[in-house]
C-alpha positions as CSV (number, residue, x, y, z in Angstrom):
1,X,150.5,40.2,218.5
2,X,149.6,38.8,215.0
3,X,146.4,38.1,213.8
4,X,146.2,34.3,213.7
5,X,143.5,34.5,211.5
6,X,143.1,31.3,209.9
7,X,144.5,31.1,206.5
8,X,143.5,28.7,203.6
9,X,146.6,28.4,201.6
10,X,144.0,27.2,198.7
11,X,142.5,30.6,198.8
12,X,145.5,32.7,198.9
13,X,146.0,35.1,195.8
14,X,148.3,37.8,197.1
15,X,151.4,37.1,199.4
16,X,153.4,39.5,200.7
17,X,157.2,38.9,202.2
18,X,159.3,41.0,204.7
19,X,162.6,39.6,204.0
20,X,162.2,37.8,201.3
21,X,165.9,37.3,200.4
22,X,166.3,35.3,203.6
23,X,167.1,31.5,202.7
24,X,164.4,29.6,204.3
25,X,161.9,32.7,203.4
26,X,162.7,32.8,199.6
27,X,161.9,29.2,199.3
28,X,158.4,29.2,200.5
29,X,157.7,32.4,198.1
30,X,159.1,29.8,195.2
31,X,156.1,27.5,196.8
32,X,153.5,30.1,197.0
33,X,154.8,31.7,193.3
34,X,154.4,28.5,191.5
35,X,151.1,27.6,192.9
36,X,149.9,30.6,190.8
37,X,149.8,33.2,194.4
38,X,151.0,36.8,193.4
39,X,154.2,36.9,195.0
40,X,156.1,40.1,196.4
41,X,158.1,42.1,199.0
42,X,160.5,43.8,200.8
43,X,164.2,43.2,201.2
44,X,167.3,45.4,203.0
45,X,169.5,44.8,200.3
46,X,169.6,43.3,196.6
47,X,171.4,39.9,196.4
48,X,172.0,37.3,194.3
49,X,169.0,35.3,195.6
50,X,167.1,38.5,195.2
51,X,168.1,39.4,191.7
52,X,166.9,35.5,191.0
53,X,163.8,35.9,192.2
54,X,163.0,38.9,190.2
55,X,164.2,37.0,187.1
56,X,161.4,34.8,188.0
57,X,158.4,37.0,187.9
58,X,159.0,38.3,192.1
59,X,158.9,41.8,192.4
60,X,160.8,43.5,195.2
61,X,162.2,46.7,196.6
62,X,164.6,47.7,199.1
63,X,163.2,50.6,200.8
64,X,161.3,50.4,204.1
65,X,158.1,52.2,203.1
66,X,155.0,51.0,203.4
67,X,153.5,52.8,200.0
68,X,155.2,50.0,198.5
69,X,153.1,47.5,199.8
70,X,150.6,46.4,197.4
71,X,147.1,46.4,197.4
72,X,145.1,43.2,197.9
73,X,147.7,41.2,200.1
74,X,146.2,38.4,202.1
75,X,149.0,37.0,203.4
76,X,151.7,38.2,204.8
77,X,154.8,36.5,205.6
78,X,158.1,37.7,207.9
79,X,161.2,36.4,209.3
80,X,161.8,36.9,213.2
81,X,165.0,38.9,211.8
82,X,163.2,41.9,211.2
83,X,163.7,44.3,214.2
84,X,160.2,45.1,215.9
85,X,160.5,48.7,214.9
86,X,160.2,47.8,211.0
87,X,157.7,50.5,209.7
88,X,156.2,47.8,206.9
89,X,155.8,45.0,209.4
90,X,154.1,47.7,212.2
91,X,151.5,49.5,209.1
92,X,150.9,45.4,208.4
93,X,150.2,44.3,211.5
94,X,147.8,47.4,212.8
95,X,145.6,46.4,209.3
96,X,143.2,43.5,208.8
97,X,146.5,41.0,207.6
98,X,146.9,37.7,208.3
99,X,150.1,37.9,209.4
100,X,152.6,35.0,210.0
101,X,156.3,34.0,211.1
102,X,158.1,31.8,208.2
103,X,158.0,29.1,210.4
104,X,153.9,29.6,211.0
105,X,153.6,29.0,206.8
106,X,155.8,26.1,206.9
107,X,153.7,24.3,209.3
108,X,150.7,25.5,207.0
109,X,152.0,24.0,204.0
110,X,153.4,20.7,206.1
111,X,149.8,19.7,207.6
112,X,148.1,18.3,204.2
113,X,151.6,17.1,203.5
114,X,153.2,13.7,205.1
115,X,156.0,15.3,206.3
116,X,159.7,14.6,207.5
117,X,161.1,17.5,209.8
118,X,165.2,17.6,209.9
119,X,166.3,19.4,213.5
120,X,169.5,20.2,214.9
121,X,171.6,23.3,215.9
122,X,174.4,22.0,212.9
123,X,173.5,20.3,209.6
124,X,169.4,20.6,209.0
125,X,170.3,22.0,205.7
126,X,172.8,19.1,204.7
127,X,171.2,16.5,206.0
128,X,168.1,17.5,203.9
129,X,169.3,18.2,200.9
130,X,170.9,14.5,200.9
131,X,167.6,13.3,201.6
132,X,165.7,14.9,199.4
133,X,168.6,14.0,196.6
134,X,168.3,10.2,197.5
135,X,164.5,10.2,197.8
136,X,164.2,11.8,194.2
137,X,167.3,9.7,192.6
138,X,165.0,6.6,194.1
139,X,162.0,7.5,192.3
140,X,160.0,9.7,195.6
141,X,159.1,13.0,194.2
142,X,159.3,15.0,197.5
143,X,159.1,18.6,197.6
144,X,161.6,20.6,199.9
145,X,162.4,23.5,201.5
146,X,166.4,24.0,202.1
147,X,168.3,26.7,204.1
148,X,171.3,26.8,201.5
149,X,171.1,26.2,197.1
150,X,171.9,22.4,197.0
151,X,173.8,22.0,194.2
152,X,171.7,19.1,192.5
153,X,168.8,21.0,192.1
154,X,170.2,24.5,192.3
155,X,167.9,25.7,194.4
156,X,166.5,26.0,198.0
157,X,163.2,25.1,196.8
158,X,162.5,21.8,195.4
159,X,158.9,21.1,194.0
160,X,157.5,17.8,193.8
161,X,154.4,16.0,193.2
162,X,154.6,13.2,195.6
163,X,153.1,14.1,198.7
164,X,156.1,13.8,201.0
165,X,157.7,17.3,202.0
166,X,161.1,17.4,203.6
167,X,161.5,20.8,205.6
168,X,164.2,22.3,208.4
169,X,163.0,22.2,211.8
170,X,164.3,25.4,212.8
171,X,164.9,26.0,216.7
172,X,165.6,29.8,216.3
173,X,162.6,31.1,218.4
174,X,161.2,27.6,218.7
175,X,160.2,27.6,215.4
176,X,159.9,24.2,214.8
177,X,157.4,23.8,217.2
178,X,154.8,24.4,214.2
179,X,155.5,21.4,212.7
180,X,153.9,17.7,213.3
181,X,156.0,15.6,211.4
182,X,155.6,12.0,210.2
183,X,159.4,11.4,210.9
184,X,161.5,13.5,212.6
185,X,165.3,14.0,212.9
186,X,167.2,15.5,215.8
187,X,170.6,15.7,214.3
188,X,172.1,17.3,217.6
189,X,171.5,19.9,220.4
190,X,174.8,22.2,221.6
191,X,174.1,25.2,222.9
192,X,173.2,27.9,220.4
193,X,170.4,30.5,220.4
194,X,171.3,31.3,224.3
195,X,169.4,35.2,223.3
196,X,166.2,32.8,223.4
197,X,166.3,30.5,225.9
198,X,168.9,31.4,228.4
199,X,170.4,27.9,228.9
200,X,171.2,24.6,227.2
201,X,168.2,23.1,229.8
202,X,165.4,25.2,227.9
203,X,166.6,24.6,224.4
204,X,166.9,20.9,225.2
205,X,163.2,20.9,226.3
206,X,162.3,22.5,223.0
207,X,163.9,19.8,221.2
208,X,162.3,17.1,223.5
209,X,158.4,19.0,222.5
210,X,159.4,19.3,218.9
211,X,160.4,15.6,218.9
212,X,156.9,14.5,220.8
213,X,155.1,16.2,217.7
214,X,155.8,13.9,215.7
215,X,152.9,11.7,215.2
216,X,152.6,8.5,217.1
217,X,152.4,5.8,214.1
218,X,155.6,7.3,212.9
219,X,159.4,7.4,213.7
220,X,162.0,9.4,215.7
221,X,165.8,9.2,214.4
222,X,168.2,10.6,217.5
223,X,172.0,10.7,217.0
224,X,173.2,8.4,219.4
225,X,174.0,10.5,222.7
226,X,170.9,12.7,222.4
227,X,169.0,12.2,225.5
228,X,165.6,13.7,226.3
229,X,164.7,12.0,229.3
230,X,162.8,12.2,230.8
231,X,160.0,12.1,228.0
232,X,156.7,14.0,229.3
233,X,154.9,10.8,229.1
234,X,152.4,11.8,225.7
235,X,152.1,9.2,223.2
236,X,155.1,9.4,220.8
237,X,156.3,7.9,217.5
238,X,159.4,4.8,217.6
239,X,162.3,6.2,218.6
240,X,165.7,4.8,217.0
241,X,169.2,6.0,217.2
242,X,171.7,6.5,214.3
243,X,175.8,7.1,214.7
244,X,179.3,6.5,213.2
245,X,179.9,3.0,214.4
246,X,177.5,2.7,216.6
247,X,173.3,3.1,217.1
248,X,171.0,1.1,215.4
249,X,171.5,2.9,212.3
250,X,175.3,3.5,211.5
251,X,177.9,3.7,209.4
252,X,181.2,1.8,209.7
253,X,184.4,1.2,208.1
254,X,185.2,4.8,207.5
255,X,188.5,5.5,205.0
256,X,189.6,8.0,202.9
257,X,190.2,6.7,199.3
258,X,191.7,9.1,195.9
259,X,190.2,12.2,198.2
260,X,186.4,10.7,198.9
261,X,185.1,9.3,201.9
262,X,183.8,5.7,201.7
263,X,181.9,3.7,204.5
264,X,179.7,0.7,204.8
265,X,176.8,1.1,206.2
266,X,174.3,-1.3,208.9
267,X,170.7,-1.0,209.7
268,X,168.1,-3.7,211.0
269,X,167.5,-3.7,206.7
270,X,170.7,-4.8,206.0
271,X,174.2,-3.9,205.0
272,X,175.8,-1.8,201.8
273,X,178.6,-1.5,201.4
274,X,181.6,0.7,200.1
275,X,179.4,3.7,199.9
276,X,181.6,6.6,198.2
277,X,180.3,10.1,199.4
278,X,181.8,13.1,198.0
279,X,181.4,15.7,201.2
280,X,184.6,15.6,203.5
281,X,183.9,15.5,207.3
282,X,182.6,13.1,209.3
283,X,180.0,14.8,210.6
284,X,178.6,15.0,206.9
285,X,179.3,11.0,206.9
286,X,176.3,11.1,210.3
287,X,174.6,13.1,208.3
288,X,174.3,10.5,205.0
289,X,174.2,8.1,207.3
290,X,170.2,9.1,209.2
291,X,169.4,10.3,205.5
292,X,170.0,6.7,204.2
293,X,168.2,5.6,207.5
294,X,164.8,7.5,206.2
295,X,165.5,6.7,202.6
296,X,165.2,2.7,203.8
297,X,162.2,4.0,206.0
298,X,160.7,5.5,202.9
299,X,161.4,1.8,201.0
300,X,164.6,3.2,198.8
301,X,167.0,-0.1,198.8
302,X,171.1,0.0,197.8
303,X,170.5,0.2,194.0
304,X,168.6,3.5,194.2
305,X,170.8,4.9,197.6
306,X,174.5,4.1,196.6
307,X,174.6,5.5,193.5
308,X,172.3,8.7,194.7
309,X,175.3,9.2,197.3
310,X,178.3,9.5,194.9
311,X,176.8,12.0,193.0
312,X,175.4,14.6,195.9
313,X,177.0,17.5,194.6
314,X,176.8,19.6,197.8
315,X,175.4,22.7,199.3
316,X,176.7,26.2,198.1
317,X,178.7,27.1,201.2
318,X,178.8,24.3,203.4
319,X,182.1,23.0,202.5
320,X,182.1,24.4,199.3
321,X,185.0,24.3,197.2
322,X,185.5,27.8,195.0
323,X,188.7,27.8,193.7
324,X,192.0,24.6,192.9
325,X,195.2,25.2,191.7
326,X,198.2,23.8,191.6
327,X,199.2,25.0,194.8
328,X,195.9,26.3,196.5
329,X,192.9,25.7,197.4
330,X,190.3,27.9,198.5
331,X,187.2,26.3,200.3
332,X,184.0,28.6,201.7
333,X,181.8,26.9,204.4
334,X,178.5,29.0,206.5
335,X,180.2,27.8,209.8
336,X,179.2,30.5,212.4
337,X,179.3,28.2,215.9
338,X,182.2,26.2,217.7
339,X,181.0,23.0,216.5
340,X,180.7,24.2,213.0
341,X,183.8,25.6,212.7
342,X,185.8,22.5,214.3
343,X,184.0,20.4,211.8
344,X,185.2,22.7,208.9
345,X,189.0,22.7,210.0
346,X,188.6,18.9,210.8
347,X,187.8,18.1,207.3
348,X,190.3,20.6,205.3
349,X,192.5,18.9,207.9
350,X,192.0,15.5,207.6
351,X,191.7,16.3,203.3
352,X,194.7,18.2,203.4
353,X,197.3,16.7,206.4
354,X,200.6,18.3,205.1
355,X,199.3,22.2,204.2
356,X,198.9,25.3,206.0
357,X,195.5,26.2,206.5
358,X,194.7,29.7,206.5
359,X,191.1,30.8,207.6
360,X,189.3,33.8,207.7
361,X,185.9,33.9,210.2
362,X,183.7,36.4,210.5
363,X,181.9,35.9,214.1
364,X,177.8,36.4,213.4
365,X,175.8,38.3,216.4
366,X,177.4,40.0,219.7
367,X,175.7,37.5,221.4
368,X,176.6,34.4,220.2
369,X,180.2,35.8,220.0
370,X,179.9,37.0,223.8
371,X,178.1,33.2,224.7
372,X,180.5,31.0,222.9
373,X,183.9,33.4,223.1
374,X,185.9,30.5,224.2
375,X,184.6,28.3,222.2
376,X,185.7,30.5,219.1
377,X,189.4,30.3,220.0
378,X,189.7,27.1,220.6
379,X,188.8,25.8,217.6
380,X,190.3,28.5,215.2
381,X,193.1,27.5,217.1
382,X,193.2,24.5,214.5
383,X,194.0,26.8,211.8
384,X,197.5,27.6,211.2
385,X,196.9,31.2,210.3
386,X,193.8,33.3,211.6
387,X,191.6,36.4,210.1
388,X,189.2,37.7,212.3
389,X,187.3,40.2,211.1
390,X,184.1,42.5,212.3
391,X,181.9,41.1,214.3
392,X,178.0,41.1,211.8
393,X,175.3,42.1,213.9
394,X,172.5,41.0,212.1
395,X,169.5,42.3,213.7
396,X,171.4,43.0,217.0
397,X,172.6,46.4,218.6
398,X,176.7,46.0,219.9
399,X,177.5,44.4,223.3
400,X,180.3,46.5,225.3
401,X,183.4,44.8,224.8
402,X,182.4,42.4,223.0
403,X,184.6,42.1,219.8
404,X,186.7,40.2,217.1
405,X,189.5,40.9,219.2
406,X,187.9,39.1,222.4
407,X,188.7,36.2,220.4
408,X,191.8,37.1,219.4
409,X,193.0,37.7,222.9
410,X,191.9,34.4,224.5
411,X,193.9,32.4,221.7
412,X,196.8,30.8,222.2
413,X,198.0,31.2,218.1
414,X,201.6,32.7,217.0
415,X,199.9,34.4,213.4
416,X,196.5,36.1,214.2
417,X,195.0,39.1,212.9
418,X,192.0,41.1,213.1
419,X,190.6,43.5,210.0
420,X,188.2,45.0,208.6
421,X,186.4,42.8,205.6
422,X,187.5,45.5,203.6
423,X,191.0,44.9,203.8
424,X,191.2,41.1,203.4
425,X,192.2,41.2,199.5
426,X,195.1,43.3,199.7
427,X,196.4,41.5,203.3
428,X,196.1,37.9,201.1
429,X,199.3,37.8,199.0
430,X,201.5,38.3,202.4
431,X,199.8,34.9,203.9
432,X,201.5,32.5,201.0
433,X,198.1,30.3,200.8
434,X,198.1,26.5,200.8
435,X,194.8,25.7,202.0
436,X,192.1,29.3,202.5
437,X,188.9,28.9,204.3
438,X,186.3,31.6,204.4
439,X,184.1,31.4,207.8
440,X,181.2,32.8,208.4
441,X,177.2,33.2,208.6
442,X,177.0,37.1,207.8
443,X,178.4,39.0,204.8
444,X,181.3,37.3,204.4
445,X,180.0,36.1,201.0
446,X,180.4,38.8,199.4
447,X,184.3,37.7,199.8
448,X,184.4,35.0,197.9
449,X,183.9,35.8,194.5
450,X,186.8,38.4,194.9
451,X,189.1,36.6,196.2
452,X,188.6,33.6,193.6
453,X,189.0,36.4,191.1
454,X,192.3,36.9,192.7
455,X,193.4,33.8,193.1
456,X,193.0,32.8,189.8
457,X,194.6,35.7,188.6
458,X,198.1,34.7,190.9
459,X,197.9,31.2,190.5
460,X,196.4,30.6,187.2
């Protein structure tokens, strides 16, 4: 049990962070570094991220050995990825440290803060970097804490001096459930995270208490088709609704024009139209469409948002085109659940309607492979050629039988293959590539620059 000790962010001068190199966790060290906090800690393995956080004053090591830990710390911060058995995290926790989950310190930092919390088990980290793009093209200063290195600010952390902070509400381990936001978003609720709460019914409650945190002056944006009910009857903020073509909120008029898509969209505000957004998908056209929603909340009007739109560069692997040619193209998106992955072929598909697409997906934790196995094959079955490789366990210990290859046998698909990751480059030249995707929440990364290097050296 940690000691909740009440902790004065003001007063914090040494913070200390057991996996630092996580996402979400590296941005608050950003926060905590640049307010002037001595910043440190303990990762499993260097990274890029890691290797850019030394370059900017972090120190880190790799080795789980608590004579590493330094002296003084009066905060500590971890991820629930850590196994319990972590000798750092135990010697912390039997000391006199304050020690807090991520999610814990983000709710810190959110309460002096007016804040607008982005939930959903698919496209938090989207859906708030577009936000916090349009709110600073329109003149708001937010800061922001991403799960992915948006493109516009190329970072995960943005810092601001307005006092409006965007963060992910994550539902991982009910996370969110720190946060009391001024407007909240609950972008959608499939079935994920099934190790915590056992069935769609609890993880649906968790979204309905995150939601009645918000506070009651302010303003809850559902996708239309999200239903709580019923409510538990405590005072809550507006609730409104937001779709493609439908919901108070929603954008219409969708076409694809030179490659780009281009709505319209309606609110009680008004209209704007011809709206060109870079990011293919439709899901990614919702997800504009509730971040225009709270941009017109926040005041921004169609001369700051339209503009702000067309030039969203993106989010490093969500979507995230690595490498064109003449003949190729190689796209890398974080897609590790059903949804996600019919959303990523849905787009390359609807971008690319007359090439083979070839994908490669890496399944992330035994469990969510083993919860969502059928789900997996049907929508890889959308590819025209399939990789499977290893399944990455993360912090979990194997499941018996429960493999790549469970996939593989409940598809219904003339080409697919299951490998090791370490013989993807030298199976590539026999696929004859139109269209690659890479797939994957694990260490599938580590992929990409490789095979870009190899693409352009065949198809340069």
């Amino acid at each position: 049990m940690e000691k909740q000790k009440t902790v004065n962010l003001q007063e914090v001068q040494r913070a200390y962070f057991i996996g630092i190199g996580g996402i979400g966790m590296s941005a608050i060290a950003r926060y905590l570094h640049r307010r002037g906090i001595s910043v440190s800690g303990y990762d499993k393995t260097e990274t890029v991220l890691t290797k850019k956080l030394v370059e900017e004053g972090i120190a880190i090591h790799y080795d789980d050995d608590p004579a590493q830990i330094p002296a003084g710390v009066d905060l500590v911060v971890y991820t629930p990825a850590i196994p319990a058995d972590h000798r750092e995290l135990a010697h912390l926790r039997q000391g006199a440290h304050p020690v807090y989950k991520r999610a814990a310190v983000l709710g810190l930092i959110s309460q002096s803060r007016q804040t607008i919390a982005i939930a959903g088990t698919h496209g938090k980290t989207t859906t708030s970097a577009i936000l916090s793009h349009l709110l600073h093209r329109g003149g708001i200063d937010c800061t922001a804490f991403l799960g992915g290195i948006a493109q516009n600010f190329a970072s995960n952390y943005v810092a601001g001096a307005a006092n409006w902070v965007v963060v992910e509400a994550d539902e991982y381990d009910r996370s969110f459930l720190h946060l009391y936001p001024d407007i909240a978003v609950v972008l959608s609720t499939d079935a994920d995270h099934l190790d915590i709460y056992g069935e769609r019914a609890a993880l649906l409650e968790s979204f309905r208490d995150f939601a009645e945190q918000t506070h009651a002056e302010g303003r809850i944006f559902l996708k239309r088709g999200i239903d709580f009910a019923p409510w538990t009857g405590k005072p809550r903020a507006v609730v409104v609704d937001y779709g493609l073509a439908e919901g108070t909120y929603r954008s219409e008029n969708l076409r694809v024009v030179e490659g780009q898509f281009v709505f319209d969209y309606a609110s009680p505000h008004g209209t704007i139209k011809d709206i060109v957004f870079p990011l293919p998908g439709r899901h990614n056209v919702e997800n504009a469409t509730v971040a225009i929603a709270v941009a017109e909340q926040l005041g921004l009007g169609a001369a700051a948002i339209k503009p702000a739109l067309a030039s969203f560069k993106g989010i490093k692997r969500r979507f995230e085109t690595i490498f064109r040619g003449a003949s190729v193209v190689y796209i890398d998106d974080y897609a590790h659940h059903p949804t996600e992955l019919a959303a990523a072929i849905g787009a390359a598909r609807e971008l690319y309607p007359e090439r083979k697409l070839t994908g490669i997906f890496q399944p992330h934790l035994y469990s969510r492979t083993r919860d969502f196995v059928e789900g997996f094959a049907r929508a890889l079955e959308a590819l025209d050629e399939v990789i499977l490789l290893d399944i990455y366990p993360a912090r979990e210990l194997p499941l018996p039988g429960v493999t790549s290859a469970s996939i593989a046998e409940r598809m219904q698909h003339p080409r697919v293959e299951v490998m090791a990751k370490e013989g993807v480059l030298s199976a590539l030249p026999d696929y004859r590539l139109e269209v690659l995707l890479t797939l994957g929440a694990g260490d599938i990364d580590t992929l990409v620059l490789p095979i870009k290097k190899q693409l352009e050296d065949e198809y340069h």
